[in-house]
C-alpha positions in Angstrom: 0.0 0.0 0.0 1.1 3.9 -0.5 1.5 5.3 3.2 1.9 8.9 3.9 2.8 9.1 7.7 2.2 13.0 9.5 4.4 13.5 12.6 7.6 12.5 12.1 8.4 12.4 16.3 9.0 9.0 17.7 5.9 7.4 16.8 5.8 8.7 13.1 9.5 7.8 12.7 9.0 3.8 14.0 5.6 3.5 12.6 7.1 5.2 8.8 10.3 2.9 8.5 8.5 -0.1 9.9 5.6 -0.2 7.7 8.3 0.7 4.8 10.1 -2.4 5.9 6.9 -4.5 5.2 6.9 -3.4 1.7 4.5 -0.9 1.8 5.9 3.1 -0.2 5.8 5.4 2.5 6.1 8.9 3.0 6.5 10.8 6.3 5.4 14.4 6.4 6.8 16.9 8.5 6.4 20.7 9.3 10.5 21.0 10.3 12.5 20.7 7.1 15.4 19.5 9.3 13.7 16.6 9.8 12.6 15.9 6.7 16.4 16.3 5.6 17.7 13.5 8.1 15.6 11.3 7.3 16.0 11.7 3.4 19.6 11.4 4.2 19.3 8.4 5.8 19.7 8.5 9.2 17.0 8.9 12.1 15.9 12.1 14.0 15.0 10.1 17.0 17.5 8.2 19.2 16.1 4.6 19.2 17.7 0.9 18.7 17.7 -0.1 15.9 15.9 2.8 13.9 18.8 4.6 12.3 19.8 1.5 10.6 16.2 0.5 9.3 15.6 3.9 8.0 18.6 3.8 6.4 17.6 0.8 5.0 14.4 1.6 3.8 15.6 4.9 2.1 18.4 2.8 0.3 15.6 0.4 -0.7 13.7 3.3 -2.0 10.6 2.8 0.1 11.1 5.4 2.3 11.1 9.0 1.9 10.1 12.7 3.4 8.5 16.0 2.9 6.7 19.1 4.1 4.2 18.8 0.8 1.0 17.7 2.4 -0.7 18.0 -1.0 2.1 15.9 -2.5 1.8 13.0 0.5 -1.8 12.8 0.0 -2.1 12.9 -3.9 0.7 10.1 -4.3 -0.9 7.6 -1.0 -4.4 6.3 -0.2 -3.7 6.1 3.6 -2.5 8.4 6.0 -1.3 7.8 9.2 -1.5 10.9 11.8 1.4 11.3 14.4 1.6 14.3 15.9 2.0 15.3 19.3 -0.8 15.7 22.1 0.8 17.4 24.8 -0.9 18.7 27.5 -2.1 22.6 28.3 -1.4 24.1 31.9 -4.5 23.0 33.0 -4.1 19.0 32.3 -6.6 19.2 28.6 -5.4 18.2 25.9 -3.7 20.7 23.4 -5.3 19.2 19.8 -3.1 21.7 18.1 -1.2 19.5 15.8 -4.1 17.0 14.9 -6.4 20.3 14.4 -3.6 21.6 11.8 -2.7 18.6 10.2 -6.5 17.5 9.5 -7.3 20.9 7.6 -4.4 20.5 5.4 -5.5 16.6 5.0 -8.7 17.9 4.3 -7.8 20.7 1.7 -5.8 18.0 0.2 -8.1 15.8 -0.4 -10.5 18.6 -2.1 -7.7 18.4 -4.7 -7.9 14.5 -4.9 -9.5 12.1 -6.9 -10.8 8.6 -5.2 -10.6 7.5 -2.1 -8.9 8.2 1.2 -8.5 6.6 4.4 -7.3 8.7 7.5 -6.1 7.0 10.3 -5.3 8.2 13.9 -2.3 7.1 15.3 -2.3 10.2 17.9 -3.4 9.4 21.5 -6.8 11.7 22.1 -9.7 11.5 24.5 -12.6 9.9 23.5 -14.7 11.8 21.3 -12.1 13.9 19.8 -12.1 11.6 16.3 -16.4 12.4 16.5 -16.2 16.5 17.6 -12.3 17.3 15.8 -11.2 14.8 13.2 -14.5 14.3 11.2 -15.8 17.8 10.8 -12.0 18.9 10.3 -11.8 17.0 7.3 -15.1 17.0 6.2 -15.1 21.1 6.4 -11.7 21.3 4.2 -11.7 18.4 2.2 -16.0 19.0 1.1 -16.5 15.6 1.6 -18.7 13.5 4.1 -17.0 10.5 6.4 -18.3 7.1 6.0 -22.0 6.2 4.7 -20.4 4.6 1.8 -18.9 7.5 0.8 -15.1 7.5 -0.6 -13.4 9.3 3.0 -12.8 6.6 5.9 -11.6 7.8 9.2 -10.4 5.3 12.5 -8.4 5.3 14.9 -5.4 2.9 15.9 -3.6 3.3 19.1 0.4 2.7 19.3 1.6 0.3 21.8 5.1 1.1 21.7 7.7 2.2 24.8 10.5 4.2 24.0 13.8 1.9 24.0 11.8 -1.2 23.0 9.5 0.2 19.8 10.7 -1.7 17.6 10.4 -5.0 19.4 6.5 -3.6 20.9 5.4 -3.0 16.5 6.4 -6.4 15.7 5.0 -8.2 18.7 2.3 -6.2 20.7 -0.6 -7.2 23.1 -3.1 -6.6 20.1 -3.2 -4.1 17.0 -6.4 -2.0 18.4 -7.9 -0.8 15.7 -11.3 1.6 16.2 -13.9 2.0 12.8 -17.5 2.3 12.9 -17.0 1.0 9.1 -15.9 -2.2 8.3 -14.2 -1.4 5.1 -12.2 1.0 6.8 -11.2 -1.6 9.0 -10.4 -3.8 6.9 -7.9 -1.6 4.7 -5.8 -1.3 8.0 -6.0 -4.4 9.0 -4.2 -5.4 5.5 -1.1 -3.3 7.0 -0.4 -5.8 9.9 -1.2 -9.0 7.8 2.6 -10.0 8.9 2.5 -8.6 12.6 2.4 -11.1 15.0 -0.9 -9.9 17.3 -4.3 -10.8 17.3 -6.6 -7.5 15.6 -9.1 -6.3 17.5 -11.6 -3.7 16.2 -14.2 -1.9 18.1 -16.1 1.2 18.0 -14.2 4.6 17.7 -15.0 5.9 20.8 -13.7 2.2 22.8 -10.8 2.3 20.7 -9.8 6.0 21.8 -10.5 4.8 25.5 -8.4 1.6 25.4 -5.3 3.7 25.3 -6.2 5.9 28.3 -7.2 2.7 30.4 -4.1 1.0 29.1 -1.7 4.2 30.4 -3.9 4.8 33.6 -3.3 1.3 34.5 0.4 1.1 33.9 0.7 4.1 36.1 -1.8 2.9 38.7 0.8 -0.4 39.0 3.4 1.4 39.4 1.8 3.5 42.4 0.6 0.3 43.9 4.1 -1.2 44.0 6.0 2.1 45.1 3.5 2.5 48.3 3.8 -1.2 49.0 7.3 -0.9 48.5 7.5 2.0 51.3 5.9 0.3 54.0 7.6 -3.1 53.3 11.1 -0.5 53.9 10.0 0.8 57.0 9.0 -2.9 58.2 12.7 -3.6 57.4 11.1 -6.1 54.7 12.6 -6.9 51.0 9.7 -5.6 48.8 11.3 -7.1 45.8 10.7 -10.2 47.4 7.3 -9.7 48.0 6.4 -8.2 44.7 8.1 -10.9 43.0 5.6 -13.4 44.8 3.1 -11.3 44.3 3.5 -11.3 40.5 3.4 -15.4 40.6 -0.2 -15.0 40.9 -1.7 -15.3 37.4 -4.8 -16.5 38.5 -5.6 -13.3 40.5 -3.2 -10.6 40.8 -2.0 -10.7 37.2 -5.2 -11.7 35.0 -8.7 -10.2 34.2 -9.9 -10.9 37.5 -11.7 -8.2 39.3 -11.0 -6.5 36.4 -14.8 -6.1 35.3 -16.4 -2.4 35.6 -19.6 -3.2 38.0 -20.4 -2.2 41.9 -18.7 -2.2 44.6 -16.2 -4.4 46.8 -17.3 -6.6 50.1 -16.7 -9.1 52.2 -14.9 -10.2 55.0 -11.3 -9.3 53.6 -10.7 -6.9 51.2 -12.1 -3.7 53.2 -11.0 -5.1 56.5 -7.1 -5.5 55.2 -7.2 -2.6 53.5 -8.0 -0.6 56.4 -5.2 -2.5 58.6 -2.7 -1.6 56.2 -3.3 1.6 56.2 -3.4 2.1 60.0 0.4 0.5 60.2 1.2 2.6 57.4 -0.1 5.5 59.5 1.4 4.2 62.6 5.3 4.1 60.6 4.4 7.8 59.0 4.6 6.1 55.6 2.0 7.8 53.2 -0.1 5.9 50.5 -2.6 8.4 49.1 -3.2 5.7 46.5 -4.4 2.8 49.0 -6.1 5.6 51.1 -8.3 6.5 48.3 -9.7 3.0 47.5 -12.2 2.8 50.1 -13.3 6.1 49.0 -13.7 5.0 45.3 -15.7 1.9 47.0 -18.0 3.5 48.8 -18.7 6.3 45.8 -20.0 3.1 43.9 -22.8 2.8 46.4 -23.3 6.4 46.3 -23.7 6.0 42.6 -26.3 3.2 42.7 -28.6 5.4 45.0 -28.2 8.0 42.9 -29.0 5.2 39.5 -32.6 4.4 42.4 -33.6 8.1 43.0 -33.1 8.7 39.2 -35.9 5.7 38.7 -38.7 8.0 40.5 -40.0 5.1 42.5 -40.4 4.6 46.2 -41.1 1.0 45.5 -37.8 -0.5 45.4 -37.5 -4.3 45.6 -33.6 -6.5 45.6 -32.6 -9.0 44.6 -29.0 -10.6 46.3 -28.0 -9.2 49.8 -24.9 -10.7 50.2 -21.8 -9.6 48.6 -21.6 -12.3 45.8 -23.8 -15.0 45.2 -23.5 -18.2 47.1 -22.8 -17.3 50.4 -24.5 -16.0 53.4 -21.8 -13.5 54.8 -23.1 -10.0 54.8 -20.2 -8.9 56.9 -19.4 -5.4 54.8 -21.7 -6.1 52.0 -22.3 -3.1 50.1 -25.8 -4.2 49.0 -26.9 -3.9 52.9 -24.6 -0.1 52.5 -26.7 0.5 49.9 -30.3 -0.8 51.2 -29.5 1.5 54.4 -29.2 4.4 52.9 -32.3 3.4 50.3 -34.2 3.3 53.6 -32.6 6.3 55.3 -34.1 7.6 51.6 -37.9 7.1 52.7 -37.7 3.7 50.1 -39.9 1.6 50.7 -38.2 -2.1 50.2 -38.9 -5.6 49.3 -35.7 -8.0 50.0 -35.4 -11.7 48.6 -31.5 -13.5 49.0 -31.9 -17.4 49.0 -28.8 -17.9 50.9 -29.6 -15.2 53.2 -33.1 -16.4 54.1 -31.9 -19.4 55.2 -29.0 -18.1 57.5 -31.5 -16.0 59.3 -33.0 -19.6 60.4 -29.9 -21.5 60.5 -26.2 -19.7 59.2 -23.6 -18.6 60.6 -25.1 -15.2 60.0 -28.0 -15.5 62.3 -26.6 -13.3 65.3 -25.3 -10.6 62.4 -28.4 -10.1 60.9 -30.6 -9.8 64.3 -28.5 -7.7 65.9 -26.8 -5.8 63.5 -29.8 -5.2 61.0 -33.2 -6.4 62.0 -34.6 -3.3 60.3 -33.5 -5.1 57.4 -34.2 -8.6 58.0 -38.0 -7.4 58.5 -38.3 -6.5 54.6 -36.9 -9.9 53.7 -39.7 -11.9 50.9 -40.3 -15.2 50.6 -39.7 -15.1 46.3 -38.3 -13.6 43.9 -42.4 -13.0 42.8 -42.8 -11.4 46.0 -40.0 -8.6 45.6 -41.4 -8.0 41.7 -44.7 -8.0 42.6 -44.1 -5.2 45.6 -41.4 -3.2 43.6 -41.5 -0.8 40.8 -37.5 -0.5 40.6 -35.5 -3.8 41.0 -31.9 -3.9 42.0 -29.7 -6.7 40.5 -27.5 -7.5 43.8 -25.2 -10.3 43.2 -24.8 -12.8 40.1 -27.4 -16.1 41.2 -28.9 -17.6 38.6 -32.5 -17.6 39.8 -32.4 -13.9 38.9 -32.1 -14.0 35.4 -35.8 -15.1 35.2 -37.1 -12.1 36.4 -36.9 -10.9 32.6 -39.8 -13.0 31.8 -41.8 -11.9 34.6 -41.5 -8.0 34.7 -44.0 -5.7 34.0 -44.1 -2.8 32.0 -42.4 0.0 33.0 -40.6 -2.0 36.1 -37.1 -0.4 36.3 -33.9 -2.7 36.6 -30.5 -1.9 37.8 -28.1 -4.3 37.2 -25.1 -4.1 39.2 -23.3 -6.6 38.1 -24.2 -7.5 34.4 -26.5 -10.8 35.2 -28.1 -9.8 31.9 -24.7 -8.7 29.8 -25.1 -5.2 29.6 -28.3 -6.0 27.3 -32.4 -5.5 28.0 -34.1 -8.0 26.2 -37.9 -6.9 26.9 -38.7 -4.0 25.5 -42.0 -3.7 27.9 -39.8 -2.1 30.6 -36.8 0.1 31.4 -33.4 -1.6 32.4 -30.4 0.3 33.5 -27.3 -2.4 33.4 -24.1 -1.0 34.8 
């Protein structure tokens, strides 16, 4: 394929000499005429391993070159790749500068240019920004319209690539993301990685533009978590390699998808409980961890956010489904359903209450002293059925994942309100005879 690549910073100058050395004809475009000049001489603006010599390879080979012609880079390609900076403005925005820029002159390019065109977003951005900046930018200067079958194809796919490594990460990422609401977009980019070794994953636009952000946050968020561990395991006169290092044997857990599903909030008998212990030694051996401080904070905003999800419904009539804090067990010990049905009450709800396992510990469980002494306000809403909370209810909360919940969908009645919060029904609402709100 003919490439035109815009940006020719770090990610333009890997992304230009490695798609050249997959055979496609590519041309990097540039704004600074000095490095336009290196790289047509050659050699690489960018200090990297293994870069100067594969640019100096693919500029031999004659599949590689550079320019500040936009006009010229568009005419002569049917792709083009956009790599220009992001950085940020005082106040933590980005500054969509660059990508502003280089779209008109994409777009006034293209006015000039016969057949089709496919734009695609290298640059990281917020999502959104391919919906309110990229599209009407080009569709503005270049008097054409984006997708609907039309000849102008516009997606998004994020780099994966750490400086020192890049050329290594092109060759053998996680996954090539690649973001199009329109398949033959898609498609004409996946054709560049035919030869990378990575599974493709498309998705919308908008998921695509947040996969990057959630992959970044993340990294950062480890490397947090292992510093503040790291400090307390120093002032315990403990080796926190050593700890880490067992810590990362876990790939059942610790490193794995596990827990890491979007839904409410944590419970149970362990995680709040340690969480809190650690931080009191922490406090007692004036070690700081904002970042462990602030996870019982996220927790409980969770359950703020599911009353909030209730009072939204307009209902006093609130039935729930699952007390406990995961289906299966009785324990209710920090269970942020109960959080949740407290404050419901402490709302004026009125509340209809139905967990299996829970019914049958008030009689017989473990639980039996919790409930009547910690919460018999609550234990006097508890139902018989799951047709006893639904027939009392005109909002029904989703509380925990048993299996005898998912026939409720068969049995609700129009306009009945659910709030799923923890994806029982998959994100979906399959009756259209009432309102469902899946988190």
């Amino acid at each position: 394929m003919k490439l035109s690549v815009f940006g020719l910073g770090y990610v333009g100058c890997v992304s230009a000499a490695c798609f050249a050395r997959e055979g496609h004809e590519v041309v990097g475009v540039d704004v600074n005429e000095t490095k336009v000049g290196i790289i047509n001489g050659g050699q690489s603006p960018i200090v990297e391993a293994g870069i100067g010599e594969l640019i100096a390879e693919m500029v031999g080979a004659g599949r590689l070159r550079a320019t500040t012609d936009t006009a010229a880079a568009v005419r002569d390609t049917e792709v083009s790749l956009v790599c220009v900076g992001t950085p940020s403005n005082h106040n933590g925005s980005l500054d969509l500068t660059y990508v502003r820029r280089v779209c008109k002159e994409i777009g006034a390019a293209l006015e000039m240019k016969q057949g089709g065109h496919v734009i695609v977003i290298r640059s990281t951005m917020l999502p959104g920004t391919i919906e309110s900046v990229v599209v009407p930018a080009l569709e503005v200067y270049s008097g054409r319209k984006v997708g609907g079958g039309g000849d102008l194809g516009v997606c998004i796919n994020p780099e994966f690539l750490r400086e020192g490594t890049s050329l290594k990460d092109f060759y053998s990422p996680p996954f090539t993301l690649i973001g199009a609401d329109d398949e033959d977009v898609a498609a004409s980019v996946r054709r560049l990685y035919k030869n990378v070794d990575a599974p493709v994953v498309v998705t919308s636009v908008k998921s695509a533009e947040m996969v990057k952000y959630a992959c970044n946050t993340f990294h950062a968020l480890k490397v947090s978590f292992a510093n503040e561990i790291g400090n307390v395991c120093k002032a315990l006169g403990i080796d926190s390699h050593e700890v880490m290092d067992v810590f990362c044997r876990d790939a059942k857990l610790n490193l794995s998808p596990y827990y890491l599903k979007p839904g409410f909030a944590f419970g149970g008998s362990c995680l709040p409980k340690d969480l809190r212990a650690l931080q009191h030694k922490a406090r007692e051996l004036d070690v700081e961890v904002p970042l462990l401080q602030s996870i019982l904070t996220s927790n409980e905003m969770q359950v703020r956010r599911a009353v909030e999800m209730v009072l939204r419904a307009g209902s006093r009539r609130v039935g729930v489904l699952g007390m406990s804090f995961k289906a299966g067990t009785d324990d209710l010990r920090e269970s942020p359903i109960v959080s949740l049905i407290e404050t419901l009450i402490g709302k004026g709800m009125q509340l209809a209450i139905y967990d299996r396992d829970v019914s049958l510990a008030r009689l017989f469980g473990a639980n039996k002293d919790y409930i009547e002494r910690e919460i018999p306000h609550i234990s006097q809403l508890m139902r018989e059925s799951v047709g006893d909370v639904l027939e009392n209810s005109d909002v029904v909360i989703i509380g925990n994942r048993a299996e005898e919940f998912r026939e409720i969908e068969s049995r609700l009645r129009p306009g009945q309100t659910v709030i799923d919060l923890v994806r029982l029904f998959g994100g979906r609402v399959s009756d259209d005879s009432y309102q469902g709100i899946c988190w």
